[in-house]
C-alpha positions in Angstrom: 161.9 36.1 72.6 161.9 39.1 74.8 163.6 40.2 78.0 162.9 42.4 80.3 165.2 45.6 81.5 167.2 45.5 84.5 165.8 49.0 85.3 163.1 51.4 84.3 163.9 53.9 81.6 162.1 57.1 81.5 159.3 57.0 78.1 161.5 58.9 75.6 160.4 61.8 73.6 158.8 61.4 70.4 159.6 62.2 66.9 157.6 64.9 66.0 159.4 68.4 66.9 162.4 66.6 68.0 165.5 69.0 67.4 167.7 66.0 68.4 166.5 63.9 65.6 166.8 66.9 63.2 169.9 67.4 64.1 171.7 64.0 63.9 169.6 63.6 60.7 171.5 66.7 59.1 174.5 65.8 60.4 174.3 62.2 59.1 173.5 63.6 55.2 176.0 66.1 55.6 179.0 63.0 56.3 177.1 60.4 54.4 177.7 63.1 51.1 181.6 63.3 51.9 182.5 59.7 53.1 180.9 57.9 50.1 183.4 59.8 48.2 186.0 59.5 50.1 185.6 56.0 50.0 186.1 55.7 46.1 188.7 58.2 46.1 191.1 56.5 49.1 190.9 53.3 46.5 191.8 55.4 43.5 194.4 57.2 45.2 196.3 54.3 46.0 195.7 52.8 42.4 196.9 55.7 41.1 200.3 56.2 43.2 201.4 52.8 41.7 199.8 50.4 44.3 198.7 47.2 43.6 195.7 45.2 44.6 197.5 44.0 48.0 198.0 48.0 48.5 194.5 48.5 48.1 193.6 45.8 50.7 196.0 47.1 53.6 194.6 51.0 53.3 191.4 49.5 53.8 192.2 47.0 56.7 194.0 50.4 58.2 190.9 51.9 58.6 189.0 48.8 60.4 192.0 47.2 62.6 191.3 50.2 64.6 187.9 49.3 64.9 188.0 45.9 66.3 190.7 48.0 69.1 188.5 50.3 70.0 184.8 49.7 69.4 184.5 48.0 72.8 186.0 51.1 75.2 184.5 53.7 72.6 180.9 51.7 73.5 181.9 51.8 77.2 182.9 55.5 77.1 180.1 56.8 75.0 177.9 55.2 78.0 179.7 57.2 80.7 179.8 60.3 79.2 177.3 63.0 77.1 177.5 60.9 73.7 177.5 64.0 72.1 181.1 64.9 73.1 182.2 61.9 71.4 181.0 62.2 68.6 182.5 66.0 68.5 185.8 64.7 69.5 185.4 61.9 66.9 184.4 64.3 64.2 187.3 66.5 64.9 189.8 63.6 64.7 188.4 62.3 61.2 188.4 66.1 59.7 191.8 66.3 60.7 193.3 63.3 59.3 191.3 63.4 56.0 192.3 67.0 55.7 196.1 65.8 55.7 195.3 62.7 53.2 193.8 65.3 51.3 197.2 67.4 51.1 199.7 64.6 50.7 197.5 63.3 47.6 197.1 66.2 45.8 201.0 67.3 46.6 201.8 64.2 45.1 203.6 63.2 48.6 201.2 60.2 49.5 203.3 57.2 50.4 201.4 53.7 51.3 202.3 53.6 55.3 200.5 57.4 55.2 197.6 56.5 53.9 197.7 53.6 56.3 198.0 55.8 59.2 195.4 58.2 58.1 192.6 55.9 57.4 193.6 53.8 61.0 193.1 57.2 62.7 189.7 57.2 60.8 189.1 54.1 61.7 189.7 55.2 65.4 187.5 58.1 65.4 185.0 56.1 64.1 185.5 53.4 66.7 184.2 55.9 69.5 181.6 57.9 67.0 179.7 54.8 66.2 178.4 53.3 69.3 177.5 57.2 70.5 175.9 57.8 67.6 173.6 54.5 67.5 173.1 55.4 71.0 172.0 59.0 70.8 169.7 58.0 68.6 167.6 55.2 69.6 167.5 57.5 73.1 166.1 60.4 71.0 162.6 58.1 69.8 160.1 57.1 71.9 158.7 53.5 71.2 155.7 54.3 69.0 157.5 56.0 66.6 161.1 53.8 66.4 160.8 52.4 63.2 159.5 54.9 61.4 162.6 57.4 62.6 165.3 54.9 62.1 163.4 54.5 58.3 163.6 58.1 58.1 166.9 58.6 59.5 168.6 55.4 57.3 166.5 57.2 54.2 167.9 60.7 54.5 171.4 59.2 55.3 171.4 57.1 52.5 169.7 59.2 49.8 172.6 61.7 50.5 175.5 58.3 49.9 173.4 58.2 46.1 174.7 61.9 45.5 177.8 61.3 47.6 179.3 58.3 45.7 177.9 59.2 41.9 179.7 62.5 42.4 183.2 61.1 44.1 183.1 59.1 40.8 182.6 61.8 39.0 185.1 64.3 40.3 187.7 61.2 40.6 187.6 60.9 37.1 187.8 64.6 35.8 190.5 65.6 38.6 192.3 64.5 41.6 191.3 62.0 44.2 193.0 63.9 46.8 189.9 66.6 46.1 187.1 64.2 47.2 189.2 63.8 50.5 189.7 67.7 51.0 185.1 67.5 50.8 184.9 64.9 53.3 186.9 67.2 55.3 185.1 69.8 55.0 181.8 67.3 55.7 183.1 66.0 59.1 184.1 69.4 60.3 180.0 71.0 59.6 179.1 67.7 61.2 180.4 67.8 64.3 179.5 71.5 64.9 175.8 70.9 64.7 176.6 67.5 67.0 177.8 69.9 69.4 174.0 71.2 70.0 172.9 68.1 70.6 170.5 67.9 73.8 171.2 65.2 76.5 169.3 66.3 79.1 166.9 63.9 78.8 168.9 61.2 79.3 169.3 59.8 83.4 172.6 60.5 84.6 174.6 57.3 85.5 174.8 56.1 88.6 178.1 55.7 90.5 179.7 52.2 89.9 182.3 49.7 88.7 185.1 51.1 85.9 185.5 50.6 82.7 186.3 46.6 82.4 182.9 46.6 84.6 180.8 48.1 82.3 182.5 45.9 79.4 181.4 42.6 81.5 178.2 44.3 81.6 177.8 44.8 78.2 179.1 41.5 77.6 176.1 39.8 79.6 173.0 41.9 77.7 174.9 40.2 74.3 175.4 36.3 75.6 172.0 36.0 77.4 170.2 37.0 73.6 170.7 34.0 71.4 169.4 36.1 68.4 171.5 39.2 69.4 174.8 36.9 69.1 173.8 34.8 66.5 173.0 37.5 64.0 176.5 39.5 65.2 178.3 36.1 64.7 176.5 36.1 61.3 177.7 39.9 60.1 181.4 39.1 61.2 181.9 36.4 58.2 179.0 38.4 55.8 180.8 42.2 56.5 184.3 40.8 55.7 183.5 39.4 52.6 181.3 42.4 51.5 184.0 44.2 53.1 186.6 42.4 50.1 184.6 42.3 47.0 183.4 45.9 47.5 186.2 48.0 49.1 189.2 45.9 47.1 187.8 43.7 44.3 185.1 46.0 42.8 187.8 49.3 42.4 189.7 46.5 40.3 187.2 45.0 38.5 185.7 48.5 37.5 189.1 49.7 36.3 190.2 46.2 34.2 186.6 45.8 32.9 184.2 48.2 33.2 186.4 51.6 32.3 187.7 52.9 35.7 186.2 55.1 38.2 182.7 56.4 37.2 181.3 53.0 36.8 182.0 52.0 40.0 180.5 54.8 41.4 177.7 54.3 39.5 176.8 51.1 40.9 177.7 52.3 44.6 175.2 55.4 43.8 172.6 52.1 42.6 172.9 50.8 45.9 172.5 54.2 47.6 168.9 54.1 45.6 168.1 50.9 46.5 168.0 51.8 50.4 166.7 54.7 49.9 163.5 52.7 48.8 164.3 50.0 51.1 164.0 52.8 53.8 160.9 54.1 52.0 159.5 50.3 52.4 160.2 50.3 56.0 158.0 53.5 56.5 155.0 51.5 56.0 155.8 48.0 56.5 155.8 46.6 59.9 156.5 42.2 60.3 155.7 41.0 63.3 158.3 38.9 63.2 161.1 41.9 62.7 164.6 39.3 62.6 162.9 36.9 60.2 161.8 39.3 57.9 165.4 41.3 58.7 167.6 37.9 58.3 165.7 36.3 55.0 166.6 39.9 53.8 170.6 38.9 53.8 170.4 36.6 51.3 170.8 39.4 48.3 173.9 40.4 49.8 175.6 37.6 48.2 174.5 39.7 44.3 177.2 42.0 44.2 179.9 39.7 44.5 178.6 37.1 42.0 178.0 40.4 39.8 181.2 41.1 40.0 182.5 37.8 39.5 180.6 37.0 36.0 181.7 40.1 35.6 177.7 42.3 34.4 177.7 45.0 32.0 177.5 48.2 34.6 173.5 48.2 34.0 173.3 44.7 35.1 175.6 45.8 38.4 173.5 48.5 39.0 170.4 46.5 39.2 171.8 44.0 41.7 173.4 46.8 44.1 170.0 48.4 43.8 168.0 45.3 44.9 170.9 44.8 47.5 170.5 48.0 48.7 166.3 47.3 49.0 167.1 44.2 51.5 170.1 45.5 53.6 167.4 48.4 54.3 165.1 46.3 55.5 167.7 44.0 57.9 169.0 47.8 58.9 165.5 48.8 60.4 164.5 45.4 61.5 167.6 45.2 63.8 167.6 48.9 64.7 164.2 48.3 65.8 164.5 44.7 67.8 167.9 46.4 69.7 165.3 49.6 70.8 163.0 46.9 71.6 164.6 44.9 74.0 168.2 46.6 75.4 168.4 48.8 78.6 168.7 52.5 77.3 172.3 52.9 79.7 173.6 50.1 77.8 173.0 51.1 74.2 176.1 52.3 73.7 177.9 49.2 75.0 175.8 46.7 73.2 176.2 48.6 70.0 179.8 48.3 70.1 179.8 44.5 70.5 177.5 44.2 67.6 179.9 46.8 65.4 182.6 44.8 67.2 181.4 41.4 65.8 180.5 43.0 62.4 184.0 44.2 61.5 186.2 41.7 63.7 187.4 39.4 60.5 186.9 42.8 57.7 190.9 43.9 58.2 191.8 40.2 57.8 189.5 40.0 54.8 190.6 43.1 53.3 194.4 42.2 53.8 194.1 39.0 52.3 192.0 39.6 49.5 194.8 40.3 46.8 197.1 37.5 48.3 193.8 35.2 48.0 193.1 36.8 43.9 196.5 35.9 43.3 196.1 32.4 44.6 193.0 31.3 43.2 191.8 34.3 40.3 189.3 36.8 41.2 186.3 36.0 39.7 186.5 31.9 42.3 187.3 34.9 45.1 184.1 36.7 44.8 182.2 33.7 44.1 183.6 32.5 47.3 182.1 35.7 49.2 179.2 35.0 47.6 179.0 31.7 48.7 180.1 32.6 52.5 177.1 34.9 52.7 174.8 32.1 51.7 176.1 30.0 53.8 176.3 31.7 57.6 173.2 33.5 56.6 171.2 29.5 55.9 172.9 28.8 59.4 171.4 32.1 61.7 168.2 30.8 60.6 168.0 27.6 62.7 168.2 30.1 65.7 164.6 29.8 67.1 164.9 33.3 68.4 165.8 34.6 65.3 162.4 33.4 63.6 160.4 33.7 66.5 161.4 37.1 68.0 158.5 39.1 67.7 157.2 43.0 67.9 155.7 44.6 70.7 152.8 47.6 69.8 154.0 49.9 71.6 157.2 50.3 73.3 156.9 52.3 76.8 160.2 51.8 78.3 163.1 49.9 77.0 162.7 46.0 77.5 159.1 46.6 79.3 155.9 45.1 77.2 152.6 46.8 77.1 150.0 45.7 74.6 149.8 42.7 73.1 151.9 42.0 69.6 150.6 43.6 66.1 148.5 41.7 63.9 151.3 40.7 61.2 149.3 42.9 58.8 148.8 46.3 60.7 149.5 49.1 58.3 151.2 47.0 56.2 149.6 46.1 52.5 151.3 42.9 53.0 151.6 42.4 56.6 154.6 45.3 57.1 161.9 45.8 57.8 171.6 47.7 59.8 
């Protein structure tokens, strides 16, 4: 199903020789390479300050509870304003707070409510960075060549996460956590001067209207009248909390009872960093016509990890299945990329992102929270093979959305929302018939 915009949007600029798309691609490696690090080593560093598995689970729902806050007026805001200031202002607020994680962990002076408080104002930063960010981008590719820049863009990002997360393991293990922290510092501070070049001339002014709760109910009205849009964001709240569990609080665990701490772990997360790197690669050539069937029946693997976990494999047989999961997310990733370029408004980007980050990440701090409560009740391998389960489960149901199946793609994209040519042949420059 399409829908048409509720105004014309000037044909966007295309790929080739774009310095905006160079530079958000740069700046993306650059905090890809510290935050999949940093990830790891906030775990590790609470592990290693004498916290428990609960512990663990509160740091990480710090860092999303500020997300489900502030997604919405960060979507709103990133609409009314150059996006590229906030994702400066963003990036400034991360480097900040990671730099003083950093120096409490390796002074030895990290309590739990610190690291709580850190990460939320991580979290918050990234509340107002995201829907900018997915904004600034989709307005900085012009139609023909959407897929293969979001391909591109999700493959640099994500090849930089493979060296990113191998070497967090790595330097977690051979010296302090609070290190990896002092990187991603470092990382968000490069970041957000390049973001600061970013050019938003091209993009039309907005016109003079309603405030803030305005554009919210506007926002609010591209989601409901899209029964795939809010159908697969109803689908990523349950699957993104329980990926959110196994991965952020019962994989650290598991890798230090079972698999010999650290470096395994970040093994496995470098394995999934692989795996959408060629999942990215895929999506360079392959186009389906039918973008959120191909994207949706792609979900299914996300259900591997956890039941990896819960068996538990041998670290080869982990890294296998967070490379294939790696492959399919890819291909969901530039699927939905591409059907949200397809069919929103280009002044409501921003907003609509944040209700689909909003939806994704609603339930993860009430996941994360209750994961050790919920190991404690029931073990932890009948946890994660309930997460595995979940994902199954909602992702079986999204699929009886006719709009999810039948949603289809347009040739060529001239303005947001407007068609022009009639649908690709399900098997143009594709070898098959060619996929957050």
């Amino acid at each position: 199903m399409t829908s048409p915009a509720s105004s014309p949007v000037p044909a966007r600029r295309t790929l080739r020789g774009d310095r905006n798309f160079g530079l958000l691609t740069a700046a993306a490696i650059i905090t890809s390479l510290g935050t999949s690090g940093a990830l790891i080593a906030a775990a590790f560093a609470v592990l290693e300050s004498g916290g428990d598995a609960g512990d663990v689970g509160l740091v990480a729902a710090a860092r999303t509870a500020p997300l489900v806050l502030f997604l919405l007026i960060g979507g709103a805001v990133a609409d009314r304003i150059p996006r590229h200031r906030v994702m400066v202002a963003a990036n400034a607020l991360n480097c900040a707070s990671q730099a003083v994680f950093a120096w409490l962990v390796l002074t030895g002076s990290a309590e739990l409510w610190h690291m709580m408080v850190l990460t939320a104002l991580c979290g918050t930063g990234q509340a107002f960075f995201g829907p900018a960010s997915e904004g600034m981008l989709m307005s900085s590719v012009d139609g023909e060549h959407a897929a293969r820049a979001f391909a591109l863009f999700r493959m640099a990002m994500h090849g930089a996460a493979i060296g990113g997360a191998a070497l967090g393991g790595a330097m977690i293990a051979a010296m302090d956590p609070g290190w990896v922290l002092a990187v991603d510092a470092g990382a968000f501070a490069v970041a957000g001067l390049l973001r600061a070049f970013l050019d938003v001339s091209h993009i039309p002014g907005r016109a003079a209207g309603g405030g803030l709760l305005s554009d919210l109910r506007d926002g609010w009205r591209e989601v409901a009248g899209r029964p795939w849009l809010w159908a697969i964001v109803l689908q990523f709240s349950v699957v993104v909390a329980v990926v959110g569990a196994a991965e952020a609080v019962y994989g650290p665990l598991v890798a230090r009872d079972q698999l010999g701490g650290a470096r395994p772990w970040g093994l496995a997360l470098a394995a999934f960093g692989v795996g959408t790197l060629g999942g990215a690669l895929l999506m360079m050539r392959w186009r389906p016509r039918r973008l959120l069937l191909a994207g949706t029946l792609c979900v299914f693997p996300l259900a591997l990890p956890s039941a990896g976990l819960a068996i538990p494999l041998p670290v080869t047989g982990l890294c296998a299945v967070m490379f294939v999961t790696g492959v399919a997310i890819e291909v969901f990733g530039v699927s939905w990329m591409t059907a949200l370029h397809q069919e929103i408004p280009e002044e409501k980007l921003s907003r609509v992102s944040a209700y689909d980050w909003f939806g994704s990440v609603a339930m993860v701090p009430l996941a994360t929270a209750a994961a050790g409560p919920v190991e404690s009740l029931v073990g932890r391998s009948e946890a994660l093979w309930g997460c595995a389960a979940l994902i199954v489960l909602v992702t079986a149901g999204v699929l009886l959305v006719p709009d999810v199946r039948n949603l289809t793609r347009r040739g060529t994209v001239k303005g947001i929302g407007t068609p022009d040519a009639a649908p690709e042949s399900a098997d143009a420059e594709s070898p098959v018939g060619r996929l957050g």
